[in-house]
VEXLUM-121923 format. One record per residue (C-alpha): residue number from 0; x, y negated, z. Coordinates in nm, 2 decimals, padded with zeros to 4 digits. Layout:
# VEXLUM-121923
<atom NUM; <X; Y; Z>>
...
# end
This chain:
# VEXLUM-121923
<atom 0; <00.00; 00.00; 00.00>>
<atom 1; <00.15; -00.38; -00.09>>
<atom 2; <00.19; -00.58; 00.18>>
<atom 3; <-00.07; -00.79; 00.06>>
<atom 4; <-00.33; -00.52; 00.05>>
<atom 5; <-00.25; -00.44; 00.39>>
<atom 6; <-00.24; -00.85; 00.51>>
<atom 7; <-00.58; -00.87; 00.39>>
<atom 8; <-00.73; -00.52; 00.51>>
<atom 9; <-00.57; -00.64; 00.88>>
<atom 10; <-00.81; -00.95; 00.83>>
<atom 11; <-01.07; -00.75; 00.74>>
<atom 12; <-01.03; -00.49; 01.00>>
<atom 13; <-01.02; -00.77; 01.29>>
<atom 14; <-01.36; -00.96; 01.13>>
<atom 15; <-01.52; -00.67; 01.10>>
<atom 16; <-01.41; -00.62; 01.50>>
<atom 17; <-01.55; -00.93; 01.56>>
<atom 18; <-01.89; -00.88; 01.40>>
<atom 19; <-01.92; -00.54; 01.59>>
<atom 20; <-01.92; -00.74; 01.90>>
<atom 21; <-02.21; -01.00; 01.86>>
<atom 22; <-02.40; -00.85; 01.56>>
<atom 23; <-02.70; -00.76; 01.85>>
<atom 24; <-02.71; -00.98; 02.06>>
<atom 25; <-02.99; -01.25; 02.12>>
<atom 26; <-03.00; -01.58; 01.98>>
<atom 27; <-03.00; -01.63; 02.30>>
<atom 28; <-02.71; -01.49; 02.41>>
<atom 29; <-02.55; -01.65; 02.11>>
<atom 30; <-02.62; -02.00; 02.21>>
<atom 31; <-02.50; -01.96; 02.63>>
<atom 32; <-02.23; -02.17; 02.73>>
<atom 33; <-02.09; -02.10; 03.13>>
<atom 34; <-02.02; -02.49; 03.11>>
<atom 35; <-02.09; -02.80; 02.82>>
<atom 36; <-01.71; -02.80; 02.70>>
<atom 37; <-01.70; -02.46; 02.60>>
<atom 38; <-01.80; -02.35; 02.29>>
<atom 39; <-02.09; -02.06; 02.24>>
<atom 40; <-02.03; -01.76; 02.08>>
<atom 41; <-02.23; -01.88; 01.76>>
<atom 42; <-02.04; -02.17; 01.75>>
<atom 43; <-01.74; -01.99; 01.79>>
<atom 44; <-01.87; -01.80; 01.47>>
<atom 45; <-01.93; -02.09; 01.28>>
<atom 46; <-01.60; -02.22; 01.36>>
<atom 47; <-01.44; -01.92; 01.24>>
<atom 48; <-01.64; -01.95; 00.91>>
<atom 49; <-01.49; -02.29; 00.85>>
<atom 50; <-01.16; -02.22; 00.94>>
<atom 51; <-01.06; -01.92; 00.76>>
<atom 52; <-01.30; -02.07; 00.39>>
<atom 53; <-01.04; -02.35; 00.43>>
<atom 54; <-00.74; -02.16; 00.51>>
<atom 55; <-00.81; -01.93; 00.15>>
<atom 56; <-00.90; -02.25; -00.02>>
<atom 57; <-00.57; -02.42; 00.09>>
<atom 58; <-00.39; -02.12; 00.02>>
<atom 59; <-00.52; -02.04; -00.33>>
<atom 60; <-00.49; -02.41; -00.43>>
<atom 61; <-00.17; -02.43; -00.34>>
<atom 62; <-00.07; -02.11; -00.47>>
<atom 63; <-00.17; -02.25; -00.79>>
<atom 64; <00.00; -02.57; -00.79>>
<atom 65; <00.32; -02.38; -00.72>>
<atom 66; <00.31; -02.16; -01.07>>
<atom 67; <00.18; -02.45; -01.26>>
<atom 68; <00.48; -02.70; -01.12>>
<atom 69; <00.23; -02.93; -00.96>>
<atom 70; <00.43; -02.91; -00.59>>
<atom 71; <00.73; -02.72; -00.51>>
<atom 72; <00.67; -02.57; -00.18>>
<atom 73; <01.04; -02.56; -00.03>>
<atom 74; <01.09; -02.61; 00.33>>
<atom 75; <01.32; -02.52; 00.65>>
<atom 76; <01.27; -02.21; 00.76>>
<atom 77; <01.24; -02.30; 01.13>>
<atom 78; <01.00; -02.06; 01.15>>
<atom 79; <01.13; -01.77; 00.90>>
<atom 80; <01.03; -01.45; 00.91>>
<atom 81; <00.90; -01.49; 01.26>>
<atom 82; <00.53; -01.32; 01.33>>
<atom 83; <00.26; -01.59; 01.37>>
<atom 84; <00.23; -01.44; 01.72>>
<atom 85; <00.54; -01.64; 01.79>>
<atom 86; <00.47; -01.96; 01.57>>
<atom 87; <00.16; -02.01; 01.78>>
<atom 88; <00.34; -01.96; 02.10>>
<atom 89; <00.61; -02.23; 02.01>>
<atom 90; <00.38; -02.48; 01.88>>
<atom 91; <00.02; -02.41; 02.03>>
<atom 92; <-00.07; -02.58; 02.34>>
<atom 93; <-00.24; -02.40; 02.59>>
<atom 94; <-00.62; -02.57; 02.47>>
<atom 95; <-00.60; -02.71; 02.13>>
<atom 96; <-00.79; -02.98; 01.97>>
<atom 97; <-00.96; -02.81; 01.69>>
<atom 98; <-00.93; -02.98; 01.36>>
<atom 99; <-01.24; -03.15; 01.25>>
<atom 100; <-01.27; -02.96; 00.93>>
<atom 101; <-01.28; -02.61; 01.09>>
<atom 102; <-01.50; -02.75; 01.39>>
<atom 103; <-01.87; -02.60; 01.45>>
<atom 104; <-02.11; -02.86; 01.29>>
<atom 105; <-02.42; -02.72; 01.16>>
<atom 106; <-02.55; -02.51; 01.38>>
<atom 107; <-02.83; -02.26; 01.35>>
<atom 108; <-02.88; -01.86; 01.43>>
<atom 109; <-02.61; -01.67; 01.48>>
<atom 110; <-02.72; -01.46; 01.23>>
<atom 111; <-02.61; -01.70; 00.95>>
<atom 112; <-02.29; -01.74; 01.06>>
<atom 113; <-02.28; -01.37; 01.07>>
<atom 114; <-02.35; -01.31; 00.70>>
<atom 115; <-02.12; -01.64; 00.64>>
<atom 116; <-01.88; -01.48; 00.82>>
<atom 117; <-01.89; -01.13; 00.64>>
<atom 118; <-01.91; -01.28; 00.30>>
<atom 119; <-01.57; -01.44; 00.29>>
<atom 120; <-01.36; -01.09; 00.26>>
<atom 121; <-01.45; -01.02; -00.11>>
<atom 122; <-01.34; -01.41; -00.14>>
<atom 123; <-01.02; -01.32; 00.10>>
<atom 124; <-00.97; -00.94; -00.11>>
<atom 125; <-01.00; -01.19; -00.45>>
<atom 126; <-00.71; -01.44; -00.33>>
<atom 127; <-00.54; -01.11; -00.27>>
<atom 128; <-00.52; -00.98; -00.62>>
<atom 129; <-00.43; -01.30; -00.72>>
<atom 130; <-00.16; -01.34; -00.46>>
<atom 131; <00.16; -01.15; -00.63>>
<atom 132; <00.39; -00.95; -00.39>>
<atom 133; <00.70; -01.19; -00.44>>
<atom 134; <00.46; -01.56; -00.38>>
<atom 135; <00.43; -01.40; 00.02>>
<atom 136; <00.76; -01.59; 00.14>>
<atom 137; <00.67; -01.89; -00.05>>
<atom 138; <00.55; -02.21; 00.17>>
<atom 139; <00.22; -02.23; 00.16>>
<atom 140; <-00.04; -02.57; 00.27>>
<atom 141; <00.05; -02.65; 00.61>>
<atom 142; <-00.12; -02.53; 00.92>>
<atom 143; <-00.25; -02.83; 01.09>>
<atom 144; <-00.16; -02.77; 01.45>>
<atom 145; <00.17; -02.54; 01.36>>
<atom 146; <00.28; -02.70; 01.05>>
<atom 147; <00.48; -02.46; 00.80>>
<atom 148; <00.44; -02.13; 00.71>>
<atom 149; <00.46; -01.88; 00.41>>
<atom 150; <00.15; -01.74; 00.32>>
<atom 151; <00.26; -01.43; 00.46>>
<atom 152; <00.25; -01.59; 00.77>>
<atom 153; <-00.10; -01.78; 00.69>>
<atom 154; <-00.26; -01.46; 00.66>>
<atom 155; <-00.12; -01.29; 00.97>>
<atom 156; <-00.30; -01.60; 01.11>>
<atom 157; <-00.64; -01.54; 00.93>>
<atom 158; <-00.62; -01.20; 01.19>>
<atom 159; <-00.42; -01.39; 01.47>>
<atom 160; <-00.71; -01.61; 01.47>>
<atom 161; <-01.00; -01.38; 01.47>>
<atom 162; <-00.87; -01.21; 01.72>>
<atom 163; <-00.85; -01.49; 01.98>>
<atom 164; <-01.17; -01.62; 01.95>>
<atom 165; <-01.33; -01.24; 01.97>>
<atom 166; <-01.12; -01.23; 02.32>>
<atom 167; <-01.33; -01.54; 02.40>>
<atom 168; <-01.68; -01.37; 02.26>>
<atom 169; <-01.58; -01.06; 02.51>>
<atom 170; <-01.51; -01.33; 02.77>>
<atom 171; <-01.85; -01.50; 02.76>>
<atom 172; <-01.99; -01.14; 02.72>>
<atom 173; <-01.87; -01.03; 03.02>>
<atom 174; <-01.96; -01.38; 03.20>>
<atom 175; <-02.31; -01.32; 03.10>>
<atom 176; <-02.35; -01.00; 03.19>>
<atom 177; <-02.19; -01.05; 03.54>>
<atom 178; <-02.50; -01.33; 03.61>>
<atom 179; <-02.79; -01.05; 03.45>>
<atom 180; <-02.67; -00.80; 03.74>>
# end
């Protein structure tokens, strides 16, 4: 399997993680907060919506402009070869400001976000087939809070990213269920 393939079914095998976790619970579950600064697990869905459609937009734009000598996409490789893991824990506060772009502003059930969710992997798996092999270790569009990174490293973040926030679903999960008892 390419390393590509296997980037992309990571990110797939994470969301679909995710989804496992809140496809049945309530709309009302969905919208509980334990306090008004923290985000609810359907927001915390619709955040990951935006976040990862501009994170493959970004990628396969730039991508683009790359093979048609639009941008060259050199850079120091302060952070070469290192797993995103690492990037975020040299560059990530300990609560980040999300960036307004990939911030929760529509609303509405959980179950749109859901299936807006779900429907970005044949978009993802597309970028993938049009990703080649030897573009991985090229520099790819700035992460906004961690700045540089191949797009090998942007889509260990598309599963990085999933994954923390479905730490934070199981987190209000298990808050909830501790005041039901």
């Amino acid at each position: 399997m390419s390393t590509v393939k296997k980037l992309i079914r990571e990110v797939s095998v994470s969301r679909q993680d995710f989804l496992n976790e809140i496809r049945n619970i309530t709309e009302l579950q969905a919208q509980w907060k334990p306090s008004p600064e923290v985000w609810n697990i359907a927001e915390i869905t619709e955040h990951l919506f935006w976040a990862e459609h501009g994170a493959i937009a970004g990628m396969w734009k730039t991508i683009h402009a790359i093979r048609d000598g639009k941008t060259e996409r050199i850079f120091e490789f302060i952070y070469k070869d290192l797993p995103v893991e690492e990037i975020v824990a040299r560059t990530w506060k300990e609560k980040e400001i999300v960036p307004a772009m990939a911030a929760p502003r529509l609303g509405g059930p959980l179950s749109f976000w859901i299936a807006s969710l779900d429907s970005l992997q044949p978009v993802l798996e597309a970028f993938g087939c049009d990703l080649q092999e030897m573009e991985l270790r090229l520099q790819a569009h700035p992460h906004p809070i961690s700045g540089p990174m191949d797009f090998h490293q942007r889509l260990e973040f598309l599963r990085f990213h999933i994954n923390r926030h479905r730490n934070q679903v199981l987190f209000l999960l298990n808050e909830m269920s501790l005041l039901t008892i």
